[in-house]
C-alpha positions in Angstrom: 61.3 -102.0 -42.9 60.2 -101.8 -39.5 56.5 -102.9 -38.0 54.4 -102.0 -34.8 54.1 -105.5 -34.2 55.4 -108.6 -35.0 54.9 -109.9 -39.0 51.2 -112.4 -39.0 54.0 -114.9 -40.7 56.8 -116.0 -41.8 55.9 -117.2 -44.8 57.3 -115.1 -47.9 55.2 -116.8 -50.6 51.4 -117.0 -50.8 48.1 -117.5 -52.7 45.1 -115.7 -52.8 41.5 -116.6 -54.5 38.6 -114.1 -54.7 35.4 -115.2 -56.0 33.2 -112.2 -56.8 30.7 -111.8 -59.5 30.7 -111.1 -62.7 30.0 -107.4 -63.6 27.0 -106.8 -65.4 27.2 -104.9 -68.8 26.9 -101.3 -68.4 24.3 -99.3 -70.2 24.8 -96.6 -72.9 23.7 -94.0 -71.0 26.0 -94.7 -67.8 29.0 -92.3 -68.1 32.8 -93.2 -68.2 33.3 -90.8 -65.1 30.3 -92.1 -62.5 30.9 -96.2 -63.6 34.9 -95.6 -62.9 34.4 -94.4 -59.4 32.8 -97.9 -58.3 34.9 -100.2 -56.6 35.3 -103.7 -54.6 37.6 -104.7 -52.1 38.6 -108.3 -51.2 39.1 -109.5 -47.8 42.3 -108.9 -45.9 45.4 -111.8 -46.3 48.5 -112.4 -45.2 51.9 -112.7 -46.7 55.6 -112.4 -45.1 53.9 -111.2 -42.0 52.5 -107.9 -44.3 48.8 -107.6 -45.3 47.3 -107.5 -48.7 43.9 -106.9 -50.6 42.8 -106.9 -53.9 41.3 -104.1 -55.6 38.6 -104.3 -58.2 37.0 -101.8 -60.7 33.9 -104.2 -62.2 33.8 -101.4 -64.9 37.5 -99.8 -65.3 39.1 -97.0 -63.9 39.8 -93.8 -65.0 42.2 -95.0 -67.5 40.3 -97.9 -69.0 37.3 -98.3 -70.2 35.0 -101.9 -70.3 37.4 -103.9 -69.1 38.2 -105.2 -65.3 40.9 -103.1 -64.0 42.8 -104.8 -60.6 45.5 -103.7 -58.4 47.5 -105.3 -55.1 46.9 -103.2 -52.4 49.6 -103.3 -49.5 47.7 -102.5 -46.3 49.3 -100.2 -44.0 47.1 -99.8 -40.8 50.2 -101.9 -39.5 53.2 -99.9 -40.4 55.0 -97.2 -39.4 54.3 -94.0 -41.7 57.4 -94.2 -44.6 57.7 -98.2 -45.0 58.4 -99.9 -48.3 58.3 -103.5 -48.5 59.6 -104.8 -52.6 57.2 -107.9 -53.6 57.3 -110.2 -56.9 53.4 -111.0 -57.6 51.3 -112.4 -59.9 47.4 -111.1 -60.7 45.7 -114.0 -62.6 41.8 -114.7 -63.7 41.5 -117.9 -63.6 39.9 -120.0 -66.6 38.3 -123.2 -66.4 41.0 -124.5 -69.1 44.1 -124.1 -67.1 46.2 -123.3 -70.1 43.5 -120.2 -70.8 44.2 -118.3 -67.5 45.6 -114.9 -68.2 48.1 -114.6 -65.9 49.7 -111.0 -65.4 53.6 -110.7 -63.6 55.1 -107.5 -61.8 57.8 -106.5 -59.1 57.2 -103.4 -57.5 58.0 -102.0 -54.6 54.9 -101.1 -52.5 55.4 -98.0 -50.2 53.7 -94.7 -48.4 51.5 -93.5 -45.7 48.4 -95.0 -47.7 47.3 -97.8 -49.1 50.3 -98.6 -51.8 48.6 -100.4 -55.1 50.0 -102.0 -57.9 48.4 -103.4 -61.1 46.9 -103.4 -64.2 44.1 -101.4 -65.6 43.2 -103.6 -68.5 43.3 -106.8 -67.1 40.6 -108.5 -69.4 37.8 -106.9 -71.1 34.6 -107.4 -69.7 33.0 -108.2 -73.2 35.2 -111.7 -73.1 33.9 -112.8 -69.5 30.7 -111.8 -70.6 31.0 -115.0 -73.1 30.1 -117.7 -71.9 31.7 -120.0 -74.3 35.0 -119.1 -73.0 34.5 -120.5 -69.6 35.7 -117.4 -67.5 32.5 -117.6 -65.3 31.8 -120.6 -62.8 28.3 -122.2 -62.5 27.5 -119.3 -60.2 28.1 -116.4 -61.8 31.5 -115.6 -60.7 34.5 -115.0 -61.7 37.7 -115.9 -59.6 40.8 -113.9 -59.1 44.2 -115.1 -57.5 47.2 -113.0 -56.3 49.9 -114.6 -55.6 52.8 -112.4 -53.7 56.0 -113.1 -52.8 57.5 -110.8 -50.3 61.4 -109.7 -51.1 63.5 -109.3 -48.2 66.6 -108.3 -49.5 68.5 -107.2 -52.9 68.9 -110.8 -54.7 66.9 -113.1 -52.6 65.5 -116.0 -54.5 61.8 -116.8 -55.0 60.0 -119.6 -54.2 60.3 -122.8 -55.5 56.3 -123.1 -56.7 56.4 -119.4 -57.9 59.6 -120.1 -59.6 57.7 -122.9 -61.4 54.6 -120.5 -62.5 57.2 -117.9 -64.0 58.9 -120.7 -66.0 55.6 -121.5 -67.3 54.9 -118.0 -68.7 58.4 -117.1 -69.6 60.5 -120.2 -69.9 61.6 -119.5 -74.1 62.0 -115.4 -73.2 64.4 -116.3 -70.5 66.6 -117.8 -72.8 66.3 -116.7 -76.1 65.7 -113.0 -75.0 67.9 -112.6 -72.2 70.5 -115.3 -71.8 71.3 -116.1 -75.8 72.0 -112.6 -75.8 74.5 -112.0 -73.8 76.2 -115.5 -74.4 76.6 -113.8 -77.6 78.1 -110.7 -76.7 80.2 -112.1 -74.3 81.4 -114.8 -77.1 81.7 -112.3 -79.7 84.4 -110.2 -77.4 86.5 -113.4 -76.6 86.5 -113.8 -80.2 88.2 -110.7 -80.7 91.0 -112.0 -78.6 91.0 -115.6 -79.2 90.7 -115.5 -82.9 93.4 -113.2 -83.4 96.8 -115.3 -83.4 98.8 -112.2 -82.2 96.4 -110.7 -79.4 96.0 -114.2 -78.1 100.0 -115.2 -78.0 100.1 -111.8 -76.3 97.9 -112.6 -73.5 99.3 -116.6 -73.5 102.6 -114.9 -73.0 101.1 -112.6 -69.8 99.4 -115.5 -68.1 102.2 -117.4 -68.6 104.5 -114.9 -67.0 102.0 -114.2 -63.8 102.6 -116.3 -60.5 100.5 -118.6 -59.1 99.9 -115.7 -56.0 99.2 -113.4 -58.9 96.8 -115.3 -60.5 94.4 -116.3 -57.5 94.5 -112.8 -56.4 93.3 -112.1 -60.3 91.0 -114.9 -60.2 88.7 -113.9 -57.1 85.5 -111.7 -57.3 82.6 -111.0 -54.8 79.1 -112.8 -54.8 77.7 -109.3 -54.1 79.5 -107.8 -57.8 78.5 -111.1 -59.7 74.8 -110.2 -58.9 75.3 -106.9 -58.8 76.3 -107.4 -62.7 73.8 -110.1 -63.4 71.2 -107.4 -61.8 72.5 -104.9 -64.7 72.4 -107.0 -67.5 69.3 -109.3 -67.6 66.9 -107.5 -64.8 64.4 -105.0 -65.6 61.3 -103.8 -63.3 59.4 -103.6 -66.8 60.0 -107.0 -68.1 58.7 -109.8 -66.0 60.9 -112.4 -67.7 63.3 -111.0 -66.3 62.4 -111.7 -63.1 62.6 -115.2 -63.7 66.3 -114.4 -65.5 67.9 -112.7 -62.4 66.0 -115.4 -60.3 67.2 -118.6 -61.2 70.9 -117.2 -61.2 69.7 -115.6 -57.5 68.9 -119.3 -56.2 72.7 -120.8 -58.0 74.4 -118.4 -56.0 72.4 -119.3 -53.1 73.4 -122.5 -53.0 77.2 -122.3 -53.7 76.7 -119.7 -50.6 75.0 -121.9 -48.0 76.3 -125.3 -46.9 73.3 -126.2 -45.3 71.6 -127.9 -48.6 74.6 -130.2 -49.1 74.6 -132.1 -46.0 72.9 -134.9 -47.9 76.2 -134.8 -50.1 77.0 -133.0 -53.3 74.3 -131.3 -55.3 74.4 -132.6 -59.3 72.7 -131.2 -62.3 73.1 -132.0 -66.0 72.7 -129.5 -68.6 73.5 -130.7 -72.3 77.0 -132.4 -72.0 77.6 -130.0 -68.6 78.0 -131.5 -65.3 77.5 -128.9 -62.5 78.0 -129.7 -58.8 77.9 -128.2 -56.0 79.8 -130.2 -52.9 81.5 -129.1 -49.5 84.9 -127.7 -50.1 88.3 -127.6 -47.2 86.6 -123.7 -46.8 83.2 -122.7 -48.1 81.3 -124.8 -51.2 83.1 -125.6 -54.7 81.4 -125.2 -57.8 82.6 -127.5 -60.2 82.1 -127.5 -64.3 82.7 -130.4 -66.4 82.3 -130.8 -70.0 81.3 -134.5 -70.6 81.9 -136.2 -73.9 78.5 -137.3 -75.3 78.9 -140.8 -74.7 79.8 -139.8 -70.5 76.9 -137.3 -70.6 74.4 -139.9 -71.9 75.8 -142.7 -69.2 75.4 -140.4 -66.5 71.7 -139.4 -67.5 69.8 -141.9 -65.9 71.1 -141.7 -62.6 70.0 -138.0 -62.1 67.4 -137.9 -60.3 65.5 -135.1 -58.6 65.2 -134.7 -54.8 62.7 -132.3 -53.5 62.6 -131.0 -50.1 59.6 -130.0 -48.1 57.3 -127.5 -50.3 56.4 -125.8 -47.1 60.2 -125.4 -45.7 59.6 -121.7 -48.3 62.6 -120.5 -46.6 65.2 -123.2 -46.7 63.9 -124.9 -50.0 66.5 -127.1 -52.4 66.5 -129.4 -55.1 69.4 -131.6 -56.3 70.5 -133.9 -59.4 72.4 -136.4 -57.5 74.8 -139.3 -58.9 76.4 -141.4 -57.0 80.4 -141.3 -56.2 81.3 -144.2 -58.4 80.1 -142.5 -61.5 82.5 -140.9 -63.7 81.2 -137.0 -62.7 82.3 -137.2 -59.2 85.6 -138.1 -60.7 86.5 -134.3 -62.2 88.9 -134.1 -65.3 89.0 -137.8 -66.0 89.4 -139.6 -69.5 85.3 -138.5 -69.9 85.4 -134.9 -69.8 86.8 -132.4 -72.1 87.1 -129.8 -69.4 87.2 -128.7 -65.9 86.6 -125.8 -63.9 86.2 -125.1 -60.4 85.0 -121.8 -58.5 85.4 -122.4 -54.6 83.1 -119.7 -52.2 83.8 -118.7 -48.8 82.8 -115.7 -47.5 81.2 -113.9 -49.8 84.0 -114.2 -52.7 84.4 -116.5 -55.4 87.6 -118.0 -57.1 88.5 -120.0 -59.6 91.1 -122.4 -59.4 91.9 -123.0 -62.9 95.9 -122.2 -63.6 95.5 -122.6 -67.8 94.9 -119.6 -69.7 91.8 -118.1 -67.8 90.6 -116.8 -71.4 90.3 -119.9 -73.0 89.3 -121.3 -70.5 86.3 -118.3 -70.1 85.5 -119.2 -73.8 84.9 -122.6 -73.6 82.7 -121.9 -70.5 80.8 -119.9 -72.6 80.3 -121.1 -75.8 79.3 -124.5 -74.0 76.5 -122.4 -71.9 75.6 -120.9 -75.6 75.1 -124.7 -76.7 73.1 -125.6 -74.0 71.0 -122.5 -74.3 70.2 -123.4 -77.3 69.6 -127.2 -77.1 67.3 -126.4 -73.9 65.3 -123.7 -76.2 65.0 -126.9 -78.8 63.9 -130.3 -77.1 62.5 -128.5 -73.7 58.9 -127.4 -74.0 57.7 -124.6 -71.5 54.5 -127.0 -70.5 56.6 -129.1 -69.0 58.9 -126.8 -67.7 59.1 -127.5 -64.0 62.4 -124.9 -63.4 64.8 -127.3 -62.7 67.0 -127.4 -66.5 66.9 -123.9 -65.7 68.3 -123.9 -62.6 70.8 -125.8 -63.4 71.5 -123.4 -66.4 71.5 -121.0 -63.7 74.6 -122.5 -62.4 75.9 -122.4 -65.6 75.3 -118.7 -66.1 76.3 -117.9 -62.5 79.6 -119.6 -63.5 80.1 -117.5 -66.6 78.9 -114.0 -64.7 81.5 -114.7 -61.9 84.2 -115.7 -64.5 82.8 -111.8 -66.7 83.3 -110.3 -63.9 86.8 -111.4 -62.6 88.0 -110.7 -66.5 86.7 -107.2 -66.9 87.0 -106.2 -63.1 90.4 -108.1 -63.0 92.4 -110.2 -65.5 91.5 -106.8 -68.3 93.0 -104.4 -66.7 95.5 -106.7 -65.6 96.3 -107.5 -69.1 96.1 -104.2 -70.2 98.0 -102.7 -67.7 100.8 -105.1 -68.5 100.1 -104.1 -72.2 100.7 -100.4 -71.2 103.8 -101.2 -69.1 105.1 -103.4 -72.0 104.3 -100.3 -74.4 106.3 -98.3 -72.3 109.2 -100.6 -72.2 108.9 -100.7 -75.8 108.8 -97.4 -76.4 111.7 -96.6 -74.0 113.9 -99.5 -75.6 112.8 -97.8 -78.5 113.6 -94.6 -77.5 117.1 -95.7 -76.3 117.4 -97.4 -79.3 116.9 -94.3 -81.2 118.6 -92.1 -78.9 121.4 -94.6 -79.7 121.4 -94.6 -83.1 120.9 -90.5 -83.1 124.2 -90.8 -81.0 126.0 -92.8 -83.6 124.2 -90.9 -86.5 125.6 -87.4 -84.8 128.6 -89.0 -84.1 129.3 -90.0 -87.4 127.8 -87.1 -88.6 130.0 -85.3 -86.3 133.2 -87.2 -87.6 131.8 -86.4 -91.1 131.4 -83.0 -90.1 134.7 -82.6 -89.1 136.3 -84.3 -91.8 134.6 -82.2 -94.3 135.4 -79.2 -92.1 139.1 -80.1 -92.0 139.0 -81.0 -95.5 137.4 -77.4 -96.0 139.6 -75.9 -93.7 142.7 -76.9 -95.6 140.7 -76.2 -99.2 140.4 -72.6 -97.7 143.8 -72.6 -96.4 144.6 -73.6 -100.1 142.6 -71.2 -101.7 143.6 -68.4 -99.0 146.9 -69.0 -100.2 146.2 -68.7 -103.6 143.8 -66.1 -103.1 146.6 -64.2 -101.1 149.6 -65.4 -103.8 146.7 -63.7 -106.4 145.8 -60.7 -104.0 149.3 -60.0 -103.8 150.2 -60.2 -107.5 147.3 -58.2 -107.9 148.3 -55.7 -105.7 152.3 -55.7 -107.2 150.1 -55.3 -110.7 147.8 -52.6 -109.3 151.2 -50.4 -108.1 152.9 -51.2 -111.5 149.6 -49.8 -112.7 149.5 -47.5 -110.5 152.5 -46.3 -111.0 152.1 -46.2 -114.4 149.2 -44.5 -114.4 150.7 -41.9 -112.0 153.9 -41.8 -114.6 151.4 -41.4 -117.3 149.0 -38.5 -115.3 152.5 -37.0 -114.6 152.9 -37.1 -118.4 149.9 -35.9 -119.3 149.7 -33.1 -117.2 152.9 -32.3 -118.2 151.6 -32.2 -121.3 148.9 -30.3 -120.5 151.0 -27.9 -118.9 153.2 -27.4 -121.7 149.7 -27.2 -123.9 148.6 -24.6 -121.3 151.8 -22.8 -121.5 151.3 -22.9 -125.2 148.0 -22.2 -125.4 148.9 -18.9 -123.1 151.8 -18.1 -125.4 149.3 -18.0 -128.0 146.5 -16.7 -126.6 148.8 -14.1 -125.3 150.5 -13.3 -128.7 147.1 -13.4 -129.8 145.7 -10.9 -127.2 148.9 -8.8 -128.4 148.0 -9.2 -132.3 144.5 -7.6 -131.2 145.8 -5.1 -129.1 148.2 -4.5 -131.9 145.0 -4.7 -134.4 143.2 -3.1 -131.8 145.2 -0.4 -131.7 145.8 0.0 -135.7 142.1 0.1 -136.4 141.5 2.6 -133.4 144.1 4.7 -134.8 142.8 4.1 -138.2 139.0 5.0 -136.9 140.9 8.0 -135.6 142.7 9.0 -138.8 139.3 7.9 -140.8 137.3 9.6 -137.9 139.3 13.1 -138.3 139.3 12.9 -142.2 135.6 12.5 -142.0 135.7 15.4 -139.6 137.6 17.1 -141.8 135.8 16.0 -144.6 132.7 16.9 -142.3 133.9 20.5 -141.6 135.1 20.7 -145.6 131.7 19.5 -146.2 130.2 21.7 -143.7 132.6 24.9 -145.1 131.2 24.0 -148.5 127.5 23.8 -147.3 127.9 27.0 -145.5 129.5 28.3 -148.6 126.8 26.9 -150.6 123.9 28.5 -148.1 125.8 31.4 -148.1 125.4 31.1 -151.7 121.8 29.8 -151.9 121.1 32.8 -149.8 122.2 35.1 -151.8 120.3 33.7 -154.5 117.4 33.5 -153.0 117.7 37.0 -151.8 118.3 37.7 -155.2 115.2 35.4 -156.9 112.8 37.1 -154.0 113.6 40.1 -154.8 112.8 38.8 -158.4 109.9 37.4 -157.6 108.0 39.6 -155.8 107.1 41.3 -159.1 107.0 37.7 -160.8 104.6 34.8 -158.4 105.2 32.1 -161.2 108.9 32.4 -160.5 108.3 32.5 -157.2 106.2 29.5 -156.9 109.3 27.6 -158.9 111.9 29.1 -156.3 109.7 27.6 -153.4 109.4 24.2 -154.6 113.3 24.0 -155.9 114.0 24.5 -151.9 111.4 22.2 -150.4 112.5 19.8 -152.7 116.2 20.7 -151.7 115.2 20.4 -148.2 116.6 17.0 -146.6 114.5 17.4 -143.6 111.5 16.6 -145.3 109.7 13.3 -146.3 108.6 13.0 -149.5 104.9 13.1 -148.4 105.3 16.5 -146.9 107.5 17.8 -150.1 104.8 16.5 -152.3 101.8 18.2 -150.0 103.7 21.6 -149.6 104.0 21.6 -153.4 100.3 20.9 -153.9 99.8 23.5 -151.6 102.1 26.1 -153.8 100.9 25.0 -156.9 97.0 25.6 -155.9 98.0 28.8 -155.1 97.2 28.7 -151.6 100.3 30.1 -150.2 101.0 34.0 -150.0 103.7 35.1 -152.3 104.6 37.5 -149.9 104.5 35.1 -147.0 107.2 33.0 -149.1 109.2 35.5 -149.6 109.4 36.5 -146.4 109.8 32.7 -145.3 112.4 32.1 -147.7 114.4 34.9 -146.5 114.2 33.6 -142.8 114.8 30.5 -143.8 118.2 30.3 -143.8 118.9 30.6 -139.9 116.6 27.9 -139.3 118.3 25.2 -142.2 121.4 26.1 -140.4 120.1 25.0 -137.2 118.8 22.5 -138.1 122.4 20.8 -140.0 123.9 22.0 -136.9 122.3 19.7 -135.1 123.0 16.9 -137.9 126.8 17.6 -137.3 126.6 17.5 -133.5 124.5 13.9 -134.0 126.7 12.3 -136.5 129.8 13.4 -134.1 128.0 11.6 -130.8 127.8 8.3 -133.7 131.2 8.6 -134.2 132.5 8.6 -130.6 
């Protein structure tokens, strides 16, 4: 942050009181929009060479509405355009009761071209200063406002002493129940893990066991600037003024184990619970050193703790101590009245612990005995009379456990697990071999088996090759014998069959001869039958000619007797129709009709019976010459 000037002072811490009086009631008819407009402005103060103002709103802002709404204004007619300062501050209306003050905490960071204003817009509602019963307003008419600011000049500066004491007063319980109870828990809870389990804990004994002593310190070291930088994470939160007082207290430890300028009076002592925590000169840098009294040590070494307080106005070099003197059994460190020890030296910005036992019991113990004395501070400690120095001195504590959180998970973890990983790799290689070695022997012996079996096979097969062959071979001599059996036998047969041919032909061909012989009898027998029924035919034929011959004279004969007589006539006609083979017996039965009715000329019969003859002879010629095609 840079000025046009020099800052009006050094001082980093300061008060403020603003008498101004009380608002009246607004009417009805006044609207939210022209009442929030109206403002006040307190006079101009100083702090950590930056000016400051208070800003009032009798009637609320914007976002309020009856109630007194005031902000810390940072004023910048001073600064260069883009400062930013970061502030803790308080905005309080003071009560006549002291215990009824409403006080209200924040830590901002005030910045810009303008006026920069932080706040609240509900400080109190204006109908309870309006009471009078409640003793808000002086005898006046006024009420009175105090700011109190405390300027931050870097990351984890402490605050001071007297503000310190106001935040204790307002958040003493939260700080330790809400914040530090916590994560004593968490933390305790995660040791557990390791430390209850017999096996995860004999494996890290083993590791620390096996590290070096160079090892170990280089394990055991941390920087302040990560301790806070953790502490920072976990407890502090721009929206939760207790934990401004949290982060603080644990600030101002680290402080002190960082400057040597607050132990020139000799070692700074605290006592929290059975806890002895001092802070004294070491060969290089300061030595923070932990001891866990026994009750009866811890209630010796009570009364001789006593508080020194430097100069109030010395804001930027302020101290307290719990001092016992050399001869008591604290100074001592890991005598017959402690249970435990522990010392982290700082020089130069990094912290380590000197502690060779194993660092995670030892980190357990650490903090299950801040745990205990969280707890019994939260029991017989009332916030009233709080006056910040227990919890300092549980500061310590908790700086103590922070730097030892840190060197575990940044260091001695990873460490651990590393070694974990490299061992699981060992393992798994020796296991490997191992296995490699015993697939060796199993293939080996498989192997041997293998050939064994395959030898034993080998000669089986040569056995049963041999019998096989023996068997193939008799086979064989059997399959010729059969062989040439069966040729003997085909040979046989189809000498048989040969002969049965031969004999077959034979008699097929004596057969063929006995027909040709048959054949030829009955030809010459169908010719012999064939020329007697020629003969017979042309005897036959001789005779029918005869017999026409005959007929015809007969008929020449009954015509010329019947021309004079029809009735004969008509019997001659039907004799030769009837006679007449070339007729069916239909038309011989219609031509008699015909004759008989006496349709037919007698004449015209005559005369058809004497041509007739020519035309029967035709007509049995052509019988002859049909029956003789038949017969050929």
């Amino acid at each position: 942050d840079t000025a046009t000037s020099p800052p009006l002072s050094t001082n980093l811490y300061g008060t403020f009181a603003w008498s101004v009086g009380l608002p009246s009631v607004p009417a009805d008819k006044d609207s939210l929009a022209d009442i929030s407009k109206i403002r006040q402005f307190s006079s101009v103060f100083d702090v950590g060479g930056y000016e400051w103002k208070l800003e009032m709103y009798p009637y609320g802002d914007s976002q309020s509405d009856k109630t007194l709404s005031v902000f810390l204004c940072a004023v910048d007619s001073r600064q260069l355009p883009g400062w930013s300062q970061t502030a803790h501050y308080q905005i309080a209306v003071v009560n006549k009761d002291p215990a009824k003050t409403s006080t209200h905490t924040g830590y901002d960071i005030f910045r810009g071209k303008r006026d920069s204003a932080w706040g609240w817009s509900k400080l109190i509602s204006l109908g309870k200063l309006h009471d009078v019963s409640q003793g808000w307003v002086d005898e006046d008419g006024k009420i009175t406002l105090q700011a109190t600011v405390h300027v931050v000049t870097h990351e984890y500066m402490p605050v001071n002493l007297t503000y310190r004491k106001s935040l204790c007063g307002l958040y003493y319980e939260r700080v330790l129940q809400s914040y530090f109870e916590p994560f004593l828990k968490d933390e305790l809870q995660r040791l557990d893990k390791l430390c209850c389990n017999s096996v995860l804990h004999k494996g890290f004994s083993d590791f620390w066991t096996a590290l070096q002593d160079n090892k170990k310190r280089t394990l055991l070291k941390i920087t302040v600037h990560e301790v806070l930088l953790n502490v920072k994470a976990r407890l502090f939160s721009r929206d939760q003024p207790a934990t401004y007082l949290a982060a603080d207290v644990i600030f101002k430890a680290a402080q002190d184990c960082t400057s040597l300028d607050a132990l020139i009076d000799g070692p700074d002592r605290s006592l929290v619970g059975c806890t002895s925590l001092a802070i004294m000169d070491g060969d290089e840098g300061t030595v923070l050193q932990l001891e866990k009294l026994t009750p009866e040590a811890a209630a010796a070494l009570a009364p001789h703790v006593h508080k020194h307080d430097h100069d109030d106005h010395d804001h930027d070099h302020e101290h307290h101590h719990h001092e016992v003197p050399a001869a008591e059994p604290a100074a001592a460190g890991g005598g017959a009245n402690s249970t435990s020890f522990v010392m982290i030296k700082t020089h130069q910005g990094i912290m380590r612990m000197t502690n060779s036992s194993n660092f995670v019991d030892v980190f357990r113990a650490q903090v299950s005995d801040a745990l205990d004395n969280v707890r019994a501070l939260v029991k017989h400690l009332k916030p009233q009379t709080c006056d910040g120095t227990c919890l300092e001195a549980m500061g310590r504590h908790m700086l103590a456990v922070f730097a030892m959180c840190g060197m575990y998970i940044t260091n001695v973890h990873p460490a651990y697990h590393e070694k974990l990983a490299l061992q699981l790799q060992e393992d798994l290689i020796r296991e490997e071999e191992e296995s490699n070695k015993k697939q060796e022997a199993k293939k080996a012996k498989a192997h041997d088996k293998k050939k064994k079996a395959s030898e034993a096979k080998a000669l089986k097969k040569a056995e049963e090759d041999a019998k096989l062959k023996a068997a193939e071979e008799e086979k064989k001599r059997k399959a010729e014998e059969e062989a040439q059996k069966r040729k003997a036998a085909e040979e046989e047969k189809q000498r048989k069959k040969a002969e049965e041919r031969r004999k077959v032909q034979e008699a097929e061909e004596l057969k063929r001869l006995k027909e040709l012989e048959l054949e030829e009898a009955r030809l010459k027998e169908e010719a012999r039958k064939r020329m007697e029924q020629e003969e017979a035919k042309r005897r036959e034929s001789r005779e029918r000619e005869a017999e026409r011959e005959q007929e015809t004279k007969q008929q020449h004969q009954s015509a010329a007797a019947t021309e004079s007589d029809p009735e004969a006539l008509r019997r001659t006609q039907i004799a030769a129709i009837m006679r007449d083979t070339t007729l069916s017996p239909a038309e011989k039965q219609s031509r008699v009709q015909v004759i008989l009715a006496g349709k037919l000329d007698p004449a015209a019969a005559a005369a058809a019976m004497r041509k007739e003859p020519p035309q029967q002879q035709q007509q049995q010629a052509q019988q002859q010459q049909q029956q003789q095609q038949q017969a050929q």
